[in-house]
C-alpha positions as protocol buffer text, in pm:
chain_id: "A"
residue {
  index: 1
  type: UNK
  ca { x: 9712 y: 10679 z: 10806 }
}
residue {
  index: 2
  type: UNK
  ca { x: 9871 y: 10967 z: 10968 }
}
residue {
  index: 3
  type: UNK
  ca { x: 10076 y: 10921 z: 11277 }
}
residue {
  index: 4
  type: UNK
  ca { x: 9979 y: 11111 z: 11599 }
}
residue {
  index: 5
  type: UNK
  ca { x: 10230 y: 11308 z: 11720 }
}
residue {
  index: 6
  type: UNK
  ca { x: 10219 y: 11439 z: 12050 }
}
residue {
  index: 7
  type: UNK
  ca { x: 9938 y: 11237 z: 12215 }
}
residue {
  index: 8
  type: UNK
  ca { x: 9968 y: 11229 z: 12570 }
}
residue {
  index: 9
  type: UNK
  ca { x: 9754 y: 11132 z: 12909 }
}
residue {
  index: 10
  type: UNK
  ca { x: 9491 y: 10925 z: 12727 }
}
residue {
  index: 11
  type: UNK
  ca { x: 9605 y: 10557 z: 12801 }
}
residue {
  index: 12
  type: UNK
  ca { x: 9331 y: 10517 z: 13058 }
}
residue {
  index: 13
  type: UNK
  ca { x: 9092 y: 10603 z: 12806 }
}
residue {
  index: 14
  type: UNK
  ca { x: 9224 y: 10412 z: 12543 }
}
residue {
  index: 15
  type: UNK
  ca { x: 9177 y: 10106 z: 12801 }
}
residue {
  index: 16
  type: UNK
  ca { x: 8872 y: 10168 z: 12822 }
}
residue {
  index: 17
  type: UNK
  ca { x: 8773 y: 10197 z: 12478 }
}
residue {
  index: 18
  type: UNK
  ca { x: 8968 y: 9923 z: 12378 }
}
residue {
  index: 19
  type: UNK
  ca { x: 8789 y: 9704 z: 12661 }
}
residue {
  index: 20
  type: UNK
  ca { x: 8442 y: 9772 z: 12547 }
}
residue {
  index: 21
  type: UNK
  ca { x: 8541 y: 9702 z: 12180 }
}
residue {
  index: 22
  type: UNK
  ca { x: 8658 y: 9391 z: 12240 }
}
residue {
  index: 23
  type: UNK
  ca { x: 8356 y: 9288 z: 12428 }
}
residue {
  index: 24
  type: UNK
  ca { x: 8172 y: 9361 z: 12142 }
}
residue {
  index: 25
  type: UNK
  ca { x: 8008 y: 9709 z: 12255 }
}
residue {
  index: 26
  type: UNK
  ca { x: 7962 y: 9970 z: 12006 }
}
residue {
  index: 27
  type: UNK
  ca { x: 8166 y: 10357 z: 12088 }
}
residue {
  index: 28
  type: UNK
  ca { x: 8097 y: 10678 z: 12052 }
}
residue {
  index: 29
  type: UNK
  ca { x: 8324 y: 10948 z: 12062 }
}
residue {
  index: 30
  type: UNK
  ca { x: 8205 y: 11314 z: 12101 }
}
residue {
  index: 31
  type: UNK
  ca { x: 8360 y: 11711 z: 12263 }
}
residue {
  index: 32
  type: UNK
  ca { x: 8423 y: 12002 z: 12145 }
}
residue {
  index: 33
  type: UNK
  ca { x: 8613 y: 12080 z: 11849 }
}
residue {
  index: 34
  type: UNK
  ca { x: 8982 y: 12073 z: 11889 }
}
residue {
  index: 35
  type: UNK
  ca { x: 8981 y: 11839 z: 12183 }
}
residue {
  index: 36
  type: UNK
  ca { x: 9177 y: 11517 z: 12019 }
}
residue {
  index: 37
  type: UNK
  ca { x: 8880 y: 11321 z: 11871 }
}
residue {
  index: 38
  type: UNK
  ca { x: 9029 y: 11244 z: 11563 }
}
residue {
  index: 39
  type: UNK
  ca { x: 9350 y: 11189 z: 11743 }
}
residue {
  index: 40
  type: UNK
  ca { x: 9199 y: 10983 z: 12022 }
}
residue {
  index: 41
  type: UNK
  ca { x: 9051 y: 10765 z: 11749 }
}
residue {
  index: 42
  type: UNK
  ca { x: 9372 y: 10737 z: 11509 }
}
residue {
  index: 43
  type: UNK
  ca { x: 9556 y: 10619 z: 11852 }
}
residue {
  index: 44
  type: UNK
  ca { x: 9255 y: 10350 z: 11895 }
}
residue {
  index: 45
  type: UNK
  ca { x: 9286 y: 10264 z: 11562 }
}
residue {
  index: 46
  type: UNK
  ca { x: 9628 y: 10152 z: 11606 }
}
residue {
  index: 47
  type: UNK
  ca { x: 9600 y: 9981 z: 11875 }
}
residue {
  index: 48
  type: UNK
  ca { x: 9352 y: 9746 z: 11797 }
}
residue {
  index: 49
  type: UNK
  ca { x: 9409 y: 9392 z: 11773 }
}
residue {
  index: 50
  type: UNK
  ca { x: 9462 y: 9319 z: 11349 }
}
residue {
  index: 51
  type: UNK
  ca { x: 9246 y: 9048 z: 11367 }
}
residue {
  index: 52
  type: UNK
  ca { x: 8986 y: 9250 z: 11482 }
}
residue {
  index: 53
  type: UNK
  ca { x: 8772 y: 9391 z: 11183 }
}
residue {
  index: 54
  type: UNK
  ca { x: 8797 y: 9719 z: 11217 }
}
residue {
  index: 55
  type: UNK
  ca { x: 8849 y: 9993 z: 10953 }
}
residue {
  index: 56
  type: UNK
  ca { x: 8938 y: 10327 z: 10924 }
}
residue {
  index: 57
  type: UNK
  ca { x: 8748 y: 10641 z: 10738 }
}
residue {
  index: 58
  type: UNK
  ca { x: 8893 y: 10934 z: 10748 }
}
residue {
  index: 59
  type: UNK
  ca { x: 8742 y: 11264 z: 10599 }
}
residue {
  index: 60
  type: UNK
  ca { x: 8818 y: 11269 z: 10233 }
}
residue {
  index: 61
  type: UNK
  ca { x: 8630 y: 11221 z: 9888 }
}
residue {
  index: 62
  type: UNK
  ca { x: 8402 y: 10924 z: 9839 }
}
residue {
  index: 63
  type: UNK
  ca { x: 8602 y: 10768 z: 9594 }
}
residue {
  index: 64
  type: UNK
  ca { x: 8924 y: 10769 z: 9803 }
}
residue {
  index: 65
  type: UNK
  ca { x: 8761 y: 10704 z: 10099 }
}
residue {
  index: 66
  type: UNK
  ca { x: 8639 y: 10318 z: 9906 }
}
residue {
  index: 67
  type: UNK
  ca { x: 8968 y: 10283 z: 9783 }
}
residue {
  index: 68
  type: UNK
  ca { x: 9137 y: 10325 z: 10099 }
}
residue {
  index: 69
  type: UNK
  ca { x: 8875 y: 10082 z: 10275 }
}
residue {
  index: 70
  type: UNK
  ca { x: 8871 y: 9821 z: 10015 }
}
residue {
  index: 71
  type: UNK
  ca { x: 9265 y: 9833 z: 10069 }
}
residue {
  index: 72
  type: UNK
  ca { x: 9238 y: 9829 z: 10427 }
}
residue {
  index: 73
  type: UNK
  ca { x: 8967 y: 9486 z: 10394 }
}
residue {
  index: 74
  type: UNK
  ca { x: 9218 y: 9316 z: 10200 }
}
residue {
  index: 75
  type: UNK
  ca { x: 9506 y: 9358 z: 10414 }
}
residue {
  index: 76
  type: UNK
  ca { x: 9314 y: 9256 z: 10758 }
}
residue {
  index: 77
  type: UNK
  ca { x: 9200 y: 8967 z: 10518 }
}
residue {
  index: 78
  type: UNK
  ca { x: 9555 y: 8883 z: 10410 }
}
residue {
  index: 79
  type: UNK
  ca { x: 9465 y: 8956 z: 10028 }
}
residue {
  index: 80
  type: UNK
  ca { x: 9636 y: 9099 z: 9750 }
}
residue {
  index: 81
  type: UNK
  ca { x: 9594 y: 9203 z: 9443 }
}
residue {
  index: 82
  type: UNK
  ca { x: 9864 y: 9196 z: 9211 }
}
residue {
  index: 83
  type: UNK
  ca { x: 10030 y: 9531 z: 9134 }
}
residue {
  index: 84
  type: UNK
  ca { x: 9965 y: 9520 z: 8730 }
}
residue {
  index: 85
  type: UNK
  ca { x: 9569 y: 9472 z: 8804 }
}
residue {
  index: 86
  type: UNK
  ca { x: 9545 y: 9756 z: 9089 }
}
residue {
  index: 87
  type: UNK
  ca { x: 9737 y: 10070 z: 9061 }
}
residue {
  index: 88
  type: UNK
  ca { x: 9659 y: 10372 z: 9240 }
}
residue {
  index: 89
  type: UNK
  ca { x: 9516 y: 10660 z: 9073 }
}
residue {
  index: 90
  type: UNK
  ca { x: 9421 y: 10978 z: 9121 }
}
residue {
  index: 91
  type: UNK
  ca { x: 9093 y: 11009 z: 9213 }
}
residue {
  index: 92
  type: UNK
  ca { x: 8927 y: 11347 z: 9108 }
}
């Protein structure tokens, strides 16, 4: 995942949002375009407790996008695969 660069004044929402996830509540995110949604929620997504299942999608191709969240399962799972049975190829 990317990292966010210049994310500022949003710890109080981050609380938040990190409060109601951890009670189990569900979140919704919404604005304008170019507000820091995507931002807001990479910043959430790295916070989150790792034993928390919790996954990230980000906008790309179908394909990618299972790879990347099959990869993503195993590692919260502690699973791996090794190397010579799972390389990473480019998915057209």
């Amino acid at each position: 995942m990317d990292e966010t660069l210049g994310f500022v004044g949003r710890d109080a929402e981050l609380g938040k949002a990190l409060g109601a996830l951890g009670r189990g509540n569900n979140l919704l995110v919404k604005g304008k375009a170019g507000i820091g949604k995507s931002a807001f929620l990479r910043r959430l997504y790295a916070r989150m407790p790792k034993d928390r299942p919790c996954l990230w999608a980000g906008d790309r191709g179908a394909k990618a996008l299972l790879l990347d969240l099959i990869e993503q399962t195993h590692q919260r799972v502690g699973l791996a695969a090794p190397t010579l049975l799972v390389t990473r190829q480019k998915v057209r």
